[in-house]
MARNUPA-330653 format. One line per field, with one value per residue (C-alpha): x, y, z. Coordinates in steps of 0.5 Angstrom, whole numbers. Example, Ala and Ser with C-alpha at 12.3 -4.5 7.8 and 13.67 -1.06 7.14 Angstrom:
BEGIN
px = [25_27]
py = [-9_-2]
pz = [16_14]
END
This chain:
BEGIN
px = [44_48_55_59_59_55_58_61_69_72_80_84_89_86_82_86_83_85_80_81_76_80_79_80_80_73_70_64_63_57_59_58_66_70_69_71_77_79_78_78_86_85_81_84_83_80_78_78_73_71_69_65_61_56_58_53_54_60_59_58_55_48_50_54_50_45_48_45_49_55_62_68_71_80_84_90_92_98_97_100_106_103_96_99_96_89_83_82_76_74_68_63_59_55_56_49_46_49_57_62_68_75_82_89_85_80_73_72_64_58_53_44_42_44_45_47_54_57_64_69_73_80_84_87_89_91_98_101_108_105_100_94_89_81_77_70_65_57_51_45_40_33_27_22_27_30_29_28_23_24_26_31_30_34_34_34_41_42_43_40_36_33_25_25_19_20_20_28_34_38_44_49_56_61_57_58_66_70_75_80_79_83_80_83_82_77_72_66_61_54_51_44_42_35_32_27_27_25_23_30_35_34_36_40_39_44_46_53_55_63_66_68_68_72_69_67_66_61_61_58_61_57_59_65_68_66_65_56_56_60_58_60_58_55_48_45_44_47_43_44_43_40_40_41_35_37_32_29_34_37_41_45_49_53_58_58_65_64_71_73_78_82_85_91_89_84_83_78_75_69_65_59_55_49_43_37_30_25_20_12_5_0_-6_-7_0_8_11_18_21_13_12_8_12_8_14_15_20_21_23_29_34_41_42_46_49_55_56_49_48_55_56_60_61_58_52_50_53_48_42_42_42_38_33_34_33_26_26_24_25_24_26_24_31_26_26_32_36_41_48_51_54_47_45_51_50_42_45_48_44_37_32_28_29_23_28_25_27_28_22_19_17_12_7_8_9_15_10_8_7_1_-2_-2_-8_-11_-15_-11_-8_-3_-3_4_4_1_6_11_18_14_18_24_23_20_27_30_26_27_35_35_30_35_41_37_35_42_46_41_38_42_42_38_36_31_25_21_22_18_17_15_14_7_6_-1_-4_-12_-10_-10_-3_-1_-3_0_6_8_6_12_15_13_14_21_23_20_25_31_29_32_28_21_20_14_13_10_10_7_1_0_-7_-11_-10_-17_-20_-25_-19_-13_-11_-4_-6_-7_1_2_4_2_-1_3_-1_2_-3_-3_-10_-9_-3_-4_-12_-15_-10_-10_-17_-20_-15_-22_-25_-18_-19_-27_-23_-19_-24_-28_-23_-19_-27_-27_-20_-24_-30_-26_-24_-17_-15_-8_-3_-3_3_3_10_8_4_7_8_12_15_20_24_22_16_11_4_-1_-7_-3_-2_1_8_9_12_5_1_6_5_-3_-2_1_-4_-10_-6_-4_-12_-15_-8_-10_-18_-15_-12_-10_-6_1_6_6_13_13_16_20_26_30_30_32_33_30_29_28_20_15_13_19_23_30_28_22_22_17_24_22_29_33_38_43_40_37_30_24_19_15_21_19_12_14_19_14_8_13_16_9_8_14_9_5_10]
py = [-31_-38_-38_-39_-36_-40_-35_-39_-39_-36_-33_-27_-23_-24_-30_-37_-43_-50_-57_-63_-67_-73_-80_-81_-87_-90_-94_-98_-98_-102_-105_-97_-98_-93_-87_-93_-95_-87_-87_-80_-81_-85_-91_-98_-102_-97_-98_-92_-87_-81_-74_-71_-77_-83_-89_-93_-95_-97_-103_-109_-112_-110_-110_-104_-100_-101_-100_-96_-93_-90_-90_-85_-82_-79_-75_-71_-65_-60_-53_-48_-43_-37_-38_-38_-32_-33_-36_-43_-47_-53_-53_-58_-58_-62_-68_-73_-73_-72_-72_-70_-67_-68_-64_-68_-72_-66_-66_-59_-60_-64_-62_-64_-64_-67_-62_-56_-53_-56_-51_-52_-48_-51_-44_-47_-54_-54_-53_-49_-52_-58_-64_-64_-70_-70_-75_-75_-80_-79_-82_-84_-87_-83_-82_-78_-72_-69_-68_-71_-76_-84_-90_-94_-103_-107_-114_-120_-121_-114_-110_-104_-101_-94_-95_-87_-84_-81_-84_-83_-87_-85_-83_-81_-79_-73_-71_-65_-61_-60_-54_-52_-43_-38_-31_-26_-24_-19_-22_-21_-25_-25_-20_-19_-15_-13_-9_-4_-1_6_7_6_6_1_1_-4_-4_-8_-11_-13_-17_-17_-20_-14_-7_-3_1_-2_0_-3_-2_-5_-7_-8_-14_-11_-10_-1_2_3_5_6_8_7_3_-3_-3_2_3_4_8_4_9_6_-1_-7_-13_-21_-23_-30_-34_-27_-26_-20_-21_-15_-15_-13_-12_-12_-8_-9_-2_1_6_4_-1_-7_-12_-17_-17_-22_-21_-24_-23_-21_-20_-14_-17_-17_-22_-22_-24_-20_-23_-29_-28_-29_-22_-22_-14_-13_-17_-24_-31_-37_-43_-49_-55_-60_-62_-65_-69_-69_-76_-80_-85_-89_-82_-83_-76_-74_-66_-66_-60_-65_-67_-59_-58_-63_-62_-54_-56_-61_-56_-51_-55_-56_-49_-49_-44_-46_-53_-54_-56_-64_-65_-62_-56_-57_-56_-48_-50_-51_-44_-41_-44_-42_-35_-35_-38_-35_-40_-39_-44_-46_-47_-53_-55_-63_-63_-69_-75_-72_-78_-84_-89_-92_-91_-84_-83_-89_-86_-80_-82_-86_-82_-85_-80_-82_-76_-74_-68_-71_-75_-74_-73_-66_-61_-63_-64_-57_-55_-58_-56_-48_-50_-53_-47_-42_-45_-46_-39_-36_-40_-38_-32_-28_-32_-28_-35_-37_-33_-37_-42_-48_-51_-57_-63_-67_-67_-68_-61_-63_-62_-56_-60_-59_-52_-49_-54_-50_-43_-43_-45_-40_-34_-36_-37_-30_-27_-30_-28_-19_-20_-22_-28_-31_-38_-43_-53_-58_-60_-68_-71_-71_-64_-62_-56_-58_-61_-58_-53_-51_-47_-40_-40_-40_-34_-39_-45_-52_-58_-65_-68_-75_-77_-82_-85_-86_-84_-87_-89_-93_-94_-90_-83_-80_-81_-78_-72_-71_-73_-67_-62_-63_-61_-55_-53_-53_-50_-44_-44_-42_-36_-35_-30_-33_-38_-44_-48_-56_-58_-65_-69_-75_-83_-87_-89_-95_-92_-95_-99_-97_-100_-98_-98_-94_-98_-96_-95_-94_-87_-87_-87_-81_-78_-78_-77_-71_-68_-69_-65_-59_-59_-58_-53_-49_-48_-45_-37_-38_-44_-40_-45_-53_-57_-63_-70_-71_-68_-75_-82_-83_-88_-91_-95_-102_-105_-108_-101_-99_-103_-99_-93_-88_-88_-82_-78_-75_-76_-83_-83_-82_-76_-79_-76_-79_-78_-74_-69_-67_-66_-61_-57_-57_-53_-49_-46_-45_-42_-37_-33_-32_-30]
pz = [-66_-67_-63_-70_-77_-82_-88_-94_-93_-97_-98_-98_-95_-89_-89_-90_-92_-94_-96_-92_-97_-100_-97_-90_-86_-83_-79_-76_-68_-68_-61_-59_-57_-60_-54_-48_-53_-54_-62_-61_-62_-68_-71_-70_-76_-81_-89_-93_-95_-99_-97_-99_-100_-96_-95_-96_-104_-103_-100_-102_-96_-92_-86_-89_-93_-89_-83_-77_-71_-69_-74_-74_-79_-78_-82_-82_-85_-84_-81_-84_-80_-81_-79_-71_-69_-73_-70_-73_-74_-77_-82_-84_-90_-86_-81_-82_-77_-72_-69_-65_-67_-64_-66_-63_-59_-55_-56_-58_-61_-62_-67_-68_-75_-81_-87_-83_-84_-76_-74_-69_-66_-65_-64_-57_-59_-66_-68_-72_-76_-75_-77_-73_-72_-74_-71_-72_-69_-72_-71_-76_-71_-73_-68_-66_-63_-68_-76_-81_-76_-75_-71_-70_-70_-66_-70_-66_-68_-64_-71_-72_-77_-80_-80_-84_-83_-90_-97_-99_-96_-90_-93_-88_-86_-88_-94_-96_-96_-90_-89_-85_-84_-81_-80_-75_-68_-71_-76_-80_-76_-81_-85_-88_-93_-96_-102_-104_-111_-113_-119_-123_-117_-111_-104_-101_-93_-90_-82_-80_-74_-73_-67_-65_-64_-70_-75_-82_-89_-94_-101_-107_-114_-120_-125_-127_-121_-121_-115_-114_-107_-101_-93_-86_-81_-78_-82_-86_-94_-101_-105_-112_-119_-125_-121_-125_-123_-121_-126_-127_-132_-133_-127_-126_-120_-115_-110_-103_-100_-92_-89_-82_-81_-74_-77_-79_-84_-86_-81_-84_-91_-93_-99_-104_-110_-108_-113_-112_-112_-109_-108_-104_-105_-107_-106_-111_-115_-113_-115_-117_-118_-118_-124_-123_-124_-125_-121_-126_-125_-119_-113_-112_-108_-107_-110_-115_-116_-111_-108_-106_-102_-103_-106_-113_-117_-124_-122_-120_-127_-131_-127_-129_-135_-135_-131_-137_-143_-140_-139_-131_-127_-120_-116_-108_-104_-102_-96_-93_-95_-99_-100_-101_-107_-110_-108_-111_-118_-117_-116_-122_-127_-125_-122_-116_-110_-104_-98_-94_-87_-86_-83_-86_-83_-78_-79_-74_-81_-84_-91_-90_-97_-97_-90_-92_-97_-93_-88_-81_-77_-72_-68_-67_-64_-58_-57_-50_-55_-58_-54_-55_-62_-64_-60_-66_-71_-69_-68_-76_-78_-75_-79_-85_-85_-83_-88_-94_-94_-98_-104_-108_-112_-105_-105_-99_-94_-93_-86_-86_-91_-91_-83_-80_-79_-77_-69_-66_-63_-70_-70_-63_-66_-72_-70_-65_-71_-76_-71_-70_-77_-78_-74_-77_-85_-84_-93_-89_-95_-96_-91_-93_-91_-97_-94_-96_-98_-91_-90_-94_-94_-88_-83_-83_-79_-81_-88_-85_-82_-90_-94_-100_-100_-102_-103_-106_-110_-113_-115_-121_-118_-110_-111_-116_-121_-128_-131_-126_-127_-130_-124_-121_-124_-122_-115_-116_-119_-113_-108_-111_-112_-105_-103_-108_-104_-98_-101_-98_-103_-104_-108_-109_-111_-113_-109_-112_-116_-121_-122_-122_-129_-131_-136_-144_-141_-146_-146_-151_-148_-143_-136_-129_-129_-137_-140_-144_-137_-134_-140_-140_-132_-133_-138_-134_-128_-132_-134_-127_-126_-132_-130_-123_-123_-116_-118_-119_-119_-121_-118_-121_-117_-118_-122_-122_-119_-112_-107_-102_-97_-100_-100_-104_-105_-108_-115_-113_-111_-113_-120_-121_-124_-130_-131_-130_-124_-128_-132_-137_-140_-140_-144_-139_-140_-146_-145_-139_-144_-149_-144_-140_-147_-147_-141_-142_-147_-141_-136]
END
């Protein structure tokens, strides 16, 4: 179990918390001097920045927005009198990819991995009645020991730069909210809860963790805020009559109340809206509250913008209703889990999410997306930095699924992104993997990876760890594309007929499968780029989808333009987007409204 809470802060009469985003002072140490010159006290020639945001888009200059090493970020904020006999913690949305926390010159933590909430205890150095100092040094750099994968080159003129080993751009910084918290000496640590539906009633079977010994009470309330159920102890179950069901776009939400009690009064209350589901494979369907869901919508990334990777509550907003209006029900959080907020909103709105860990980059190649047609394999998994790496991955996995996995919105967990699966290297790899992760989930959901062209049916060694299998496919772009996309299609019949041999008995969900599209190119005959080519793309997808019962799912790439890494495979960014990166749609948009409309008389 993680050392720290990964719980969403919330405030009551027992816990207190109070947002330090705003704009803080920044500064880069490309000369790596601010620890021997003790900026832990203070940045001595700062410019501001935004928090929550990445710094990249707001430089003018290359060297800045692409700049690759170590680079502080301070800020002050005023802790309150009253919070002097409370346990206080600093906590990071996320801190990419790495850093190190400092409270009135201390070093208190350091933290791996870049989209993870980071904590730090301050309780001992910071200062009630008084304004305290956050200084916080990050680190960017990639490699081969940590997610998501790369490398670091060092330019002749001793710059650094990021060589990704995936297809977006390394946004970095404090991209997600910070907050400091208050929680008495005795708080709610974690809780996990997991359903089981009796007819019209459900069982909602429940773990608490508490840093200490007092009772506890849990109860449930329903929408209106009535009492449902109420028992003792420290795990245990609710029975709930006539149950109300979180349902796909027709979400219906309770909430779980978790007391701490001495006897004498309440000593800690958190509570959170959960919804009752269920979700498990049966044989070849994804089955939710027992009725088969077919997936449709996107992968995505958090990206906009300016802001580039930093959370802002109004592109959530867009994007919802954007993904409502083509009426999608699901979105795979590409490559990387999001932030909670994200899942907050999922929750209230109905859509289903496949929760990926960063492990994307695992193919040696600053151009994973060719190689991973090409048939080369670079034989990553018997490489040196291996060990260390699956440590990290077990670490991100953990912390994903202990973050997420009461949200009723998340219905699997997806382990890797197009790594190289035809080794048994690869395949001893993610079995620790995978055994872990299923420690860590008290819902058992289903586990699954995206695996890319070169895992054929014949090769890859990894597809029997899934519970469901994910493939991203991109034959008429990739493979085939143009003139040829008939071709493509014979190309892609012809494997799917030989995953149908195997007779797994199991779904298949396409993660992804598009092209790239300049908006308001238009070409007839229709050529690679143009919104008429997407167009025709796409239809040839949704035939060979349709002419397979197990395929359960199709999760578009991408929901939207992102950035990338500049190169000649890529005009600003990847513009596979069926929306533009300011959300406007493409043509492709309406095709994808018009077939899951469709659909939805199906499901």
């Amino acid at each position: 179990m993680l050392e720290y809470s990964e719980l969403y802060p919330i405030q009551n009469g027992h816990r207190m918390m109070q947002s330090l985003d705003g704009m803080w002072k920044f500064q880069f140490d490309p000369e790596e001097i601010g620890e021997k010159s003790g900026w832990e006290n203070g940045l001595p020639a700062p410019v501001s920045m935004p928090v929550p945001s990445s710094f990249a888009d707001f430089f003018t200059d290359h060297k800045e927005r692409d700049y690759c090493g170590d680079f502080w970020y301070e800020t002050e904020f005023y802790l309150p009198a009253e919070w002097r006999n409370k346990k206080i913690w600093l906590r990071f949305g996320s801190i990419t990819h790495r850093g190190t926390v400092y409270c009135n010159g201390m070093e208190i933590t350091s933290h791996e991995g870049g989209f993870l909430p980071v904590l730090a205890d301050i309780s001992t150095v910071a200062k009630p009645g008084q304004v305290n100092q956050v200084v916080v040094k990050i680190n960017n750099e990639l490699n081969e020991t940590s997610l998501p994968c790369g490398a670091t080159k060092i330019l002749n003129n001793g710059r650094k730069l990021a060589k990704p080993y995936f297809d977006f751009f390394n946004y970095s910084g404090l991209q997600r909210g910070v907050w400091v918290i208050a929680l008495p000496e005795e708080s709610v640590k974690d809780y996990s809860v997991d359903y089981e539906l009796c007819g019209t009633d459900a069982l909602v079977k429940y773990e608490v963790v508490t840093t200490g010994e007092h009772p506890v009470i849990v109860r449930l309330l329903d929408a209106e805020g009535e009492l449902v159920a109420e028992t003792e102890g420290k795990e245990g179950i609710l029975q709930v009559a006539n149950a109300r069901l979180w349902e796909v776009r027709n979400a219906y939400l309770y909430q779980i109340v978790i007391l701490i009690t001495d006897g004498n009064g309440v000593l800690d209350e958190y509570r959170e809206k959960i919804g009752i589901r269920t979700v498990r494979i049966e044989g070849t369907k994804i089955l939710l509250n027992d009725r088969p869901v077919y997936l449709k919508g996107f992968g995505k990334h958090e990206d906009f913008s300016i802001l580039g990777r930093g959370f802002h509550w109004g592109i959530v907003k867009r994007d919802f209703e954007c993904l409502k209006w083509t009426n999608a029900n699901c979105f795979r959080t590409s490559h990387y889990p999001y932030a909670e907020e994200w899942y907050q909103f999922a929750d209230e709105e109905g859509f289903l999410i496949i929760d990926e860990v960063p492990a994307v980059g695992m193919m040696r190649s600053t151009r994973n997306f060719v190689a991973a047609g090409s048939g080369n394999y670079t034989y990553f998994f018997e490489a040196l930095t291996v060990p260390e790496l699956l440590k990290s991955h077990i670490v991100d996995t953990e912390e994903m699924i202990t973050r997420d996995k009461n949200h009723p919105s998340v219905i699997a967990w997806s382990l890797f992104n197009e790594p190289e699966t035809i080794t048994d290297y690869a395949y001893e790899y993610f079995k620790e993997v995978f055994a872990a992760a299923e420690t860590y989930d008290f819902q058992s959901r289903p586990m699954t990876g995206a695996f890319e062209k070169n895992s054929k049916p014949e090769l890859c060694k990894c597809y029997p760890l899934c519970d469901f299998i994910c493939l991203n496919r991109y034959y008429g772009w990739y493979i085939s594309g143009g003139p040829e996309i008939e071709e493509a299609e014979e190309l892609f019949r012809d494997e799917m007929d030989r995953w149908k041999a195997k007779e797994l008995n199991v779904p298949f969900v396409f993660t992804e499968f598009g092209t790239d599209t300049m908006a308001g190119l238009h070409k007839l005959p229709s050529i690679m780029w143009s919104e008429e080519y997407q167009k025709e793309y796409l239809e040839m997808n949704f035939r060979v989808f349709d002419s397979y019962e197990f395929v359960q799912g199709e999760l578009a790439w991408n929901f939207a333009d992102f950035q990338t890494t500049e190169g000649i495979m890529r005009v600003d960014g990847n513009h596979k987007g069926v929306f533009t990166r300011d959300r406007q749609p493409k043509a492709a948009a309406v095709v994808f409204k018009d077939r899951w409309e469709k659909k939805n008389e199906l499901f």
